[in-house]
C-alpha positions as CSV (number, residue, x, y, z in Angstrom):
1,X,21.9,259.0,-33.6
2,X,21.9,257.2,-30.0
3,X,23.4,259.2,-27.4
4,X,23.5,255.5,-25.1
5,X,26.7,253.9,-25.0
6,X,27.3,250.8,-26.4
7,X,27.2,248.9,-23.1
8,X,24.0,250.7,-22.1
9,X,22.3,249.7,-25.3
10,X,23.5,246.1,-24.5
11,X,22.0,246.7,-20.9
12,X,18.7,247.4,-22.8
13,X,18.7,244.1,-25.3
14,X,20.0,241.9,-22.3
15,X,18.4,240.1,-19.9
16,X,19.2,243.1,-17.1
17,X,17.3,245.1,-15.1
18,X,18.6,249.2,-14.6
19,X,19.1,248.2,-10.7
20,X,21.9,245.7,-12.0
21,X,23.4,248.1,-13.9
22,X,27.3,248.7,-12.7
23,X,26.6,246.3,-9.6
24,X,27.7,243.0,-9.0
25,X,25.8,239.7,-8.4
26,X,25.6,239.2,-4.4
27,X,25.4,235.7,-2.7
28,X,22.1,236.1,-0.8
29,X,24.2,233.9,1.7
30,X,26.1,236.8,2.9
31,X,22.9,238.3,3.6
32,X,21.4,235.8,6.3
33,X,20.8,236.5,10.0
34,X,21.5,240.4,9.2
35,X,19.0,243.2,9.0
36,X,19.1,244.6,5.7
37,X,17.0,247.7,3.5
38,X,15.7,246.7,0.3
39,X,15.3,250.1,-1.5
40,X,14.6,248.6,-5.0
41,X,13.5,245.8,-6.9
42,X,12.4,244.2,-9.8
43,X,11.5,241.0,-11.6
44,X,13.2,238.9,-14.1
45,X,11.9,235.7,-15.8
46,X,13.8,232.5,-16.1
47,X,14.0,229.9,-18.6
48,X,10.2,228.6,-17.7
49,X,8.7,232.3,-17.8
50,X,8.7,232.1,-13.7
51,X,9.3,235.4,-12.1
52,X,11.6,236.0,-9.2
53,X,12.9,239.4,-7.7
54,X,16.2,241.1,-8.1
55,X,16.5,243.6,-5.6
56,X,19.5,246.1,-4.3
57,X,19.9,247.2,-0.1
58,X,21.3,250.1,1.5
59,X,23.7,248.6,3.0
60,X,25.7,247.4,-0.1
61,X,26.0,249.8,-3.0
62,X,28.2,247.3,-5.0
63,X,26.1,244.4,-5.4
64,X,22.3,243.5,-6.4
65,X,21.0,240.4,-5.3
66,X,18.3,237.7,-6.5
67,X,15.7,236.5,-4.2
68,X,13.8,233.5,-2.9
69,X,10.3,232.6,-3.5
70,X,8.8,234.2,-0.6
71,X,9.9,237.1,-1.1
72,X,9.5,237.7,-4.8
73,X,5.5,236.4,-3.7
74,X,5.5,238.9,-1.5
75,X,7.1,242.1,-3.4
76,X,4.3,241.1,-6.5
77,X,1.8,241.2,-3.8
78,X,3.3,244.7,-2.3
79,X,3.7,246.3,-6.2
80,X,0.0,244.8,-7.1
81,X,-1.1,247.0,-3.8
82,X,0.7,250.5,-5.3
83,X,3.4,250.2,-2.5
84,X,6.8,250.4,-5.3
85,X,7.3,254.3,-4.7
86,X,6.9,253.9,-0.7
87,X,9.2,250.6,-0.8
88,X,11.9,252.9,-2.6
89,X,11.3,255.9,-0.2
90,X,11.5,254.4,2.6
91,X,12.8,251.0,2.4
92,X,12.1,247.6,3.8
93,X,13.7,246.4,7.2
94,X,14.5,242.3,6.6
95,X,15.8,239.6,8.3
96,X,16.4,236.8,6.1
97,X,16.9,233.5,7.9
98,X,17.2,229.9,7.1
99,X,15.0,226.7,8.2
100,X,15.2,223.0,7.3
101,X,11.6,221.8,5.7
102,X,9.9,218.6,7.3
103,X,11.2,216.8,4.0
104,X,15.1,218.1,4.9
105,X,15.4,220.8,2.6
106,X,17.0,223.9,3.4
107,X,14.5,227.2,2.4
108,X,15.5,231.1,3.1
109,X,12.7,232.8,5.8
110,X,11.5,236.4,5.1
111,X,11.1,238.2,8.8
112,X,10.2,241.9,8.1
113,X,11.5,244.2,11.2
């Protein structure tokens, strides 16, 4: 016999990650032009098998949060080097920012403080 819950068990089989667990989705919005802590993060695939990072920050306890491109690139490149237990020990300083590409699209910029 299972001593999970039902809603943990569906946590499992779902598309979830144990960070998401009891937390909201955040609007990575809220988040611009503030220094934030990431203190944990993972990666979740979408439709085409592309990963990108979900990640949760000290300064919100209710709410995890999905990130861009740059920084999923560089949290692979920071878990590839060993760094996951220092990243959740510690945390990461951020400044997320946003800047218009030469072709007029709007992208989110990755400062670390």
């Amino acid at each position: 016999m299972s001593i999970l819950t039902l809603q943990e068990r569906l946590n499992q089989l779902g598309n979830n990650l144990p960070l998401m667990v009891d937390r909201e989705k955040g609007d990575i919005e809220t988040l611009i032009e503030k220094e934030i802590t990431i203190r944990d993060y993972g990666f979740m695939k979408d439709e085409k098998e592309k990963e990108y990072i979900a990640f949760i920050i000290d300064e919100n306890e209710k709410e995890f949060f999905f990130g861009g491109q740059v920084l999923t690139d560089n949290f692979m490149e920071l878990e590839a080097d060993g760094f996951r237990d220092a990243i959740q020990e510690t945390g990461v300083k951020v400044l997320l920012g946003k800047k218009k590409s030469k072709k007029g699209q709007m992208y989110t910029t990755v400062k670390y403080v």
